[in-house]
C-alpha positions in Angstrom: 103.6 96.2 67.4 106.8 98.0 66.1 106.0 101.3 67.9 105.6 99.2 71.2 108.5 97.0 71.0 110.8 100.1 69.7 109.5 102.0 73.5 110.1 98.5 75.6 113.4 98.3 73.8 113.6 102.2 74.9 112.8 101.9 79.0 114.7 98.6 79.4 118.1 100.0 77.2 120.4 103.4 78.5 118.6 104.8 81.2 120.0 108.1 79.9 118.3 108.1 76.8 114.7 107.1 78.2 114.7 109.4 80.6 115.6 112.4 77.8 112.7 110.6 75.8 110.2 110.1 78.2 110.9 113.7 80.0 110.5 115.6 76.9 107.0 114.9 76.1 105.5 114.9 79.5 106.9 118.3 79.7 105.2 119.4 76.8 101.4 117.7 78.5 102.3 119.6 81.8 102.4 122.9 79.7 99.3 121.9 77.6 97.5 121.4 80.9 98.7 124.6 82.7 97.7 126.2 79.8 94.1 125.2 79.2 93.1 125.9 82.7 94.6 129.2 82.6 92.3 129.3 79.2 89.0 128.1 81.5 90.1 130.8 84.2 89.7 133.7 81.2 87.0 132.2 79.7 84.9 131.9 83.0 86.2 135.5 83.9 83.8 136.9 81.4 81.4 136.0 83.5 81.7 137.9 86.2 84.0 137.4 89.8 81.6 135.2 91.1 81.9 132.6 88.3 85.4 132.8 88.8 85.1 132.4 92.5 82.8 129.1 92.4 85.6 127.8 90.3 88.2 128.7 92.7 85.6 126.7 95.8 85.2 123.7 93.3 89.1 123.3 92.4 91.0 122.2 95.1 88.0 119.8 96.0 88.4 118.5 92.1 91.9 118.3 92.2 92.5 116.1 95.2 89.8 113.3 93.6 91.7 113.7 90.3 94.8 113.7 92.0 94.0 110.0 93.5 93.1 109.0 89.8 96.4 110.5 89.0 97.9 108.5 92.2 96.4 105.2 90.7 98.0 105.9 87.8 101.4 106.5 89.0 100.8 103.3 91.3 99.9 101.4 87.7 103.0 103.3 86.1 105.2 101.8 88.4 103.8 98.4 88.9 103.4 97.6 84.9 107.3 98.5 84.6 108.5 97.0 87.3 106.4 93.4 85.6 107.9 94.8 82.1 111.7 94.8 83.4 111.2 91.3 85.0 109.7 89.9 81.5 106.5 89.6 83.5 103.8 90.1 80.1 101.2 88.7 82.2 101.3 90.1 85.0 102.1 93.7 83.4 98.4 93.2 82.0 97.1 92.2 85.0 98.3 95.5 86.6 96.8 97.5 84.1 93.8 96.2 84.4 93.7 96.1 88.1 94.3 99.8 87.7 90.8 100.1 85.5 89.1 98.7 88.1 90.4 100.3 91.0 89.6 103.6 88.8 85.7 102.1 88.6 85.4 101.4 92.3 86.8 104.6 93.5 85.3 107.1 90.9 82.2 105.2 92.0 82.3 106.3 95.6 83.8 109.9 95.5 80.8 110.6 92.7 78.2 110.0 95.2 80.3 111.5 98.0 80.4 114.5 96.4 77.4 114.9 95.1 75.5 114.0 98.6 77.7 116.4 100.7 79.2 119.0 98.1 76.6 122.1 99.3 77.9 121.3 102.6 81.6 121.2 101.7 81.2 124.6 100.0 79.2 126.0 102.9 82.2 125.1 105.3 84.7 126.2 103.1 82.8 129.9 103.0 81.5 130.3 99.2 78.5 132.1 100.2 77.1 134.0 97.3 79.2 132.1 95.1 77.3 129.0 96.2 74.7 128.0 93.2 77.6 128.6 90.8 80.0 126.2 92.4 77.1 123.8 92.8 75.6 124.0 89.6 79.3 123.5 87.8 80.2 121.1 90.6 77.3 118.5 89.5 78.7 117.9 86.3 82.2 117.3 86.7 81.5 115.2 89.5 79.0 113.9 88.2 81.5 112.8 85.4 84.2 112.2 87.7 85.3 108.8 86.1 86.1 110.4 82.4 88.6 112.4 84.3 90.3 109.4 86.5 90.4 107.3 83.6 92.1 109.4 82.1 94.7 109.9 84.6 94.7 105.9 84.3 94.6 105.4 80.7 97.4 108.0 80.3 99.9 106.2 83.0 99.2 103.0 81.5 101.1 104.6 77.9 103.6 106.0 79.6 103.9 102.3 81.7 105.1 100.8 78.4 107.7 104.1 77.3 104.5 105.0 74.7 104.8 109.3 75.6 103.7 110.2 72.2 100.4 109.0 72.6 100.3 110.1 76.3 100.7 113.4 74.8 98.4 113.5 71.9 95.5 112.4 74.5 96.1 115.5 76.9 96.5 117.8 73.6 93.1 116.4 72.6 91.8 117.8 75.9 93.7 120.9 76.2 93.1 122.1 72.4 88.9 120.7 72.6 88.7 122.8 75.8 89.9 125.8 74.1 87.9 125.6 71.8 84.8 124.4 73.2 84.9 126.6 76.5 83.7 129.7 74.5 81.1 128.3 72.4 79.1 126.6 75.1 79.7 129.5 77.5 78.9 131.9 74.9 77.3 130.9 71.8 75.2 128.5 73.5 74.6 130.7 76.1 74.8 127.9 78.7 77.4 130.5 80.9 79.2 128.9 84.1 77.6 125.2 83.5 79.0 125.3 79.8 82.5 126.0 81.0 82.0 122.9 83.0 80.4 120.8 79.9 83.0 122.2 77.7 85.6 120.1 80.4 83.7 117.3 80.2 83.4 116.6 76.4 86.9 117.3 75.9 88.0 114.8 78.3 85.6 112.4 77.3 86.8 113.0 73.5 90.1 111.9 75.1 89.3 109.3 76.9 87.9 107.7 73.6 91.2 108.2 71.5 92.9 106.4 74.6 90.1 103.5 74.9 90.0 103.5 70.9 94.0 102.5 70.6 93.9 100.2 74.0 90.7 97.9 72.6 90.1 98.9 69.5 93.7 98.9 67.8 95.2 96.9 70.1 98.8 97.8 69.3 100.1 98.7 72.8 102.8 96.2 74.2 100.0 95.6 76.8 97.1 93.3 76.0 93.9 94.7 78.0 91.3 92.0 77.0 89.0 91.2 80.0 90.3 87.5 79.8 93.5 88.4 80.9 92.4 89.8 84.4 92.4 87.7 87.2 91.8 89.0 90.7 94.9 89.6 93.2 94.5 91.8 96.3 98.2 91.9 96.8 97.9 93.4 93.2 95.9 96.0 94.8 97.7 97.2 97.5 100.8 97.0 95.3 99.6 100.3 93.3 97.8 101.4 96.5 100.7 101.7 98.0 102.1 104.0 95.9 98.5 105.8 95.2 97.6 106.6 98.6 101.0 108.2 99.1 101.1 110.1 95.9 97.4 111.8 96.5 98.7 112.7 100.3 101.4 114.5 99.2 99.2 116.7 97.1 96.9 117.4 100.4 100.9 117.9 102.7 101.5 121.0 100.1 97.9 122.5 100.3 98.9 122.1 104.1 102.5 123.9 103.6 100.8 127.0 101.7 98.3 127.0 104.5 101.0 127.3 107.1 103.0 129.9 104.6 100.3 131.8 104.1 99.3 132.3 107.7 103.1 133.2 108.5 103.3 136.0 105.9 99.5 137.3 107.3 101.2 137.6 110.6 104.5 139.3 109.4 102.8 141.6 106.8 99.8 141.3 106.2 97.3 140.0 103.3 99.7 141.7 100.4 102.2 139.6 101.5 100.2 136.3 100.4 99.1 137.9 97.2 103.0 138.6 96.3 104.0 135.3 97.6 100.6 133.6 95.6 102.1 135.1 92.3 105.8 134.3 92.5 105.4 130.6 93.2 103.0 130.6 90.2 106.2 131.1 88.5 108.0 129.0 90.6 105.7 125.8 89.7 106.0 127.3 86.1 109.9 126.6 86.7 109.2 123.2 88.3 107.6 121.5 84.6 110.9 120.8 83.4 111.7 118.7 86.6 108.4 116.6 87.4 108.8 116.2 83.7 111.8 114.5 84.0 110.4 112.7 87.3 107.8 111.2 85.6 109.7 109.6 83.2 112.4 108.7 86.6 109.3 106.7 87.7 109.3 104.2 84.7 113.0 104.1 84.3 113.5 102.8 87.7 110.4 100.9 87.7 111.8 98.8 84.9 115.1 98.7 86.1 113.7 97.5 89.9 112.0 95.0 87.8 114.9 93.3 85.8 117.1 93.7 88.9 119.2 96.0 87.0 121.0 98.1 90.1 123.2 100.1 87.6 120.5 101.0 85.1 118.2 102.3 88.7 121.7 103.8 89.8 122.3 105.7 86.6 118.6 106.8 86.5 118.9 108.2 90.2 121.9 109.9 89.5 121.3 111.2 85.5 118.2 112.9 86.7 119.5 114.3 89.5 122.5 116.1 87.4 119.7 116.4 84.4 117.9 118.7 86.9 120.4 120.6 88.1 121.4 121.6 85.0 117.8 123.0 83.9 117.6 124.5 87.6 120.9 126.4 87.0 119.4 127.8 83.3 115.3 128.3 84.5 117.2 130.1 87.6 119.6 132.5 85.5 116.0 134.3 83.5 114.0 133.6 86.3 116.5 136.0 88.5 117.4 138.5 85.4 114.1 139.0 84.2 112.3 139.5 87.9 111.2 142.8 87.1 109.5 142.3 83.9 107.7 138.8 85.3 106.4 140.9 88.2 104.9 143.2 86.0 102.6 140.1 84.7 101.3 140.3 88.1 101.7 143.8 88.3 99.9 145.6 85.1 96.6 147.6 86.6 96.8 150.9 89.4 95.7 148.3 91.5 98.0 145.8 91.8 100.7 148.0 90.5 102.5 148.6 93.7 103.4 144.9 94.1 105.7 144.9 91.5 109.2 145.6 93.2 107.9 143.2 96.0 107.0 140.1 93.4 110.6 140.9 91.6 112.3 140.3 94.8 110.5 137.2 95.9 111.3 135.6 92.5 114.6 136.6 93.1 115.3 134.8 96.2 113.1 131.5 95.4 115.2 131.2 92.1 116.8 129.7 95.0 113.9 127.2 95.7 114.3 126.3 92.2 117.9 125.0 92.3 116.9 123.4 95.7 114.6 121.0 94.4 116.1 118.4 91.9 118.0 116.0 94.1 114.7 115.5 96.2 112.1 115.3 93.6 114.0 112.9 91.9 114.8 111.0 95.0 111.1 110.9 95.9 110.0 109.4 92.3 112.6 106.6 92.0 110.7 105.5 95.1 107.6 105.4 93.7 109.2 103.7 90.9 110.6 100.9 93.0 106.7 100.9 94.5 107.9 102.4 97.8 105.6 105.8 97.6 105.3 106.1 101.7 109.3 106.2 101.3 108.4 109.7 98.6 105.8 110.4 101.2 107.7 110.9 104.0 110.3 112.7 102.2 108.0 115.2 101.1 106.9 115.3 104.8 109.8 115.8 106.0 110.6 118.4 102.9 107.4 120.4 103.5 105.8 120.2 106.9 108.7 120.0 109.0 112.1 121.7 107.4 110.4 124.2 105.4 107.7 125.1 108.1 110.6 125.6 110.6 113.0 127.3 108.8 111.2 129.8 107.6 109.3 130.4 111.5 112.9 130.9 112.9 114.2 133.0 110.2 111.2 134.8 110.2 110.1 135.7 114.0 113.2 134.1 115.7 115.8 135.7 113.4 113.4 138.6 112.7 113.8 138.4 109.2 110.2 139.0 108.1 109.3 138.1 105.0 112.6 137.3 103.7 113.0 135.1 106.4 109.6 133.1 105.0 111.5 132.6 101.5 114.7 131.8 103.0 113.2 129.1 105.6 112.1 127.7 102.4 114.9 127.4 100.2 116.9 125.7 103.1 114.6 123.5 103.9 113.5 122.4 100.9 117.5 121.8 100.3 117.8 120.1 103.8 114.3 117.9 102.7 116.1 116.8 99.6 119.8 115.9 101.2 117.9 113.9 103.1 116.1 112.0 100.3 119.1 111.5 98.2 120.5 109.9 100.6 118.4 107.8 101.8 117.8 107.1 98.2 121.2 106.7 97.8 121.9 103.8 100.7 118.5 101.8 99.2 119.7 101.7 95.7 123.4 100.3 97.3 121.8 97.9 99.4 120.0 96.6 96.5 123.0 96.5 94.6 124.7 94.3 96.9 121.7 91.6 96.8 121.3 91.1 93.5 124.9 91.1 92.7 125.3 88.6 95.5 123.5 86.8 93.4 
């Protein structure tokens, strides 16, 4: 129990420092996760373009179920802390557990969901000749879709409790397995498009052992998961629904936004324009791991500090995280903007695609912008989940996205008749305007509290 006390003593002491800890390592899972799907993608290449294809029809469907397993989680993450910072033990392993079985019920359903309607989902969403691919990998990690929300689960719980080493280790279990196994099942084995989705499988699953292992098997979290400490509490529910449902809707508002974006730059120039504006914000979400890494660990500060009624430890979080992310925006910005050219030629590097170059350089150019445009809001938008008000981060990312983005860059772009420069623009102002308007509002909730519980 040293380990566990030494990470309690961590989220409920200087805000400052657990956000530097917690941030750190969640960083480093982001870039172990970014970098074993980019590992699947070369992998599955091999195969053939319609390999890759059915993987491109089967992952945005994959990622919005995941993402609501990652939603639970961040609804757990935020309800265990806030029970951690008001001394609540029982209750903080009620929450975890409610989380479990919310991850049960709901894996449950969108399992045979998926596999009743998939064929029809991929018809409608035009993978034609791509089709048995998609299905065939499709059956298996739906089929296996609770290893994967689990994990998302199991994961939040750790990092609940300040406990990022593990956190880590379990992702790096996946990420490294994945690697490793992707080319012997699709290759060795000969198994081809349905090994690349074993290969996912077992290396999650592996994972999802290590987690289950030190949870039951150890038993030397802070948290003590034994079925007789669950009791059933629909408030308990909604509490991490609430911040669930809103966490997996944002996901589907920014599929939404590059819809809209995308349609905008079709109109204005044509399909090049998507595929330029497709591989700079590859690097711009590249640029963003150093900030939801620090917003992830904003989520459990404040949670804790909501919890213990601490307004100056949820004040400082607000605030540290804020400056924390500026200050990474400014550096990521400075090589982002100085070494354009050579990222473009990434993109860039076959006769093909070779003429896109100058046009990726300047679109990275201008969204360095985006990038220094997004801290104050991000970070607005997860101490809210943190306090357990996610339709608060919802509607800022609404607001952010589908509104001030979307509008600024259609009047820059036709009104202004800025083309495609207008696009980028539009977004870099609104994104800006989207996250004024968080901070403040994030800003007046953390004084109001303030005012209450020193009142008291």
């Amino acid at each position: 129990m040293t380990d566990s006390n030494e990470n309690i003593q961590m989220i409920t002491g200087d805000p400052k420092k657990a956000i530097v800890k917690l941030a750190i390592p969640m960083m480093i899972s982001m870039l172990l996760i970014m970098l074993y799907n980019i590992a699947d993608s070369i992998w599955v290449s091999g195969l053939g373009a319609d390999a890759l294809a059915a993987i491109g029809f089967i992952t945005p469907l994959f990622m919005v179920l995941v993402g609501l397993g990652n939603g639970i989680g961040a609804g757990a993450n935020s309800l265990i802390a806030r029970h951690i910072g008001a001394k609540n033990y029982d209750e903080a392993n009620n929450a975890a557990l409610h989380a479990i079985l919310l991850c049960i019920i709901i894996s449950v359903i969108s399992t045979a969901v998926m596999l009743i309607f998939m064929r029809q989902l991929l018809e409608m969403m035009g993978a034609g000749e791509t089709i048995e691919y998609a299905v065939s990998y499709g059956n298996i990690v739906f089929g296996a879709l609770f290893i994967f929300v689990y994990s998302g689960v199991a994961s939040a719980i750790f990092r609940s409790e300040g406990d990022m080493r593990r956190a880590t280790i379990a992702i790096a279990v996946t990420a490294v397995m994945n690697i490793i196994l992707d080319p012997v099942f699709i290759y060795v084995l000969n198994m081809g498009i349905v090994g690349a989705a074993w290969a996912t499988v077992f290396s999650a699953t592996l994972s999802c052992i290590v987690m289950s292992y030190w949870i039951w098997g150890k038993k030397d979290l802070y948290l003590d998961l034994s079925p007789k400490n669950f009791h059933f509490e629909g408030k308990m529910v909604l509490d991490e629904l609430q911040v669930a449902i809103p966490s997996t809707l944002e996901n589907i508002v920014f599929s939404i936004l590059a819809i809209i974006i995308n349609g905008m730059l079709v109109v204005v120039a044509g399909t090049t324009a998507v595929a330029v504006y497709t591989a700079s914000m590859r690097i711009v979400q590249l640029a963003m791991i150093p900030l939801l890494g620090i917003g992830t660990a904003v989520l459990t500060v404040a949670g804790v500090a909501y919890g213990a009624h601490n307004s100056e430890n949820l004040k400082t979080a607000h605030s540290y995280s804020i400056k924390l992310g500026f200050v990474l925006s400014i550096a990521i910005g400075i090589v982002m903007y100085v070494f354009s050219s050579q990222i473009a030629t990434l993109f860039a590097y076959t006769s093909a695609s070779a003429s896109m170059a100058p046009e990726i350089a300047t679109a990275i150019s201008i969204l360095t912008l985006f990038v220094l445009a997004i801290p104050h809001g991000i970070m607005s938008a997860m101490m809210f989940q943190g306090v357990g008000k996610g339709i608060y981060s919802l509607i800022i990312t609404l607001l952010r996205s589908l509104i001030f983005e979307c509008i600024c860059s259609y009047v820059f772009c036709f009104v202004f008749g800025w083309g495609v420069i207008g696009i980028y623009a539009g977004l870099v102002l609104g994104c800006f305007l989207g996250g004024v308007f968080g901070y403040v509002w994030a800003k007046l909730y953390v004084r109001k509290y303030q005012r209450i519980w020193d009142s008291h």
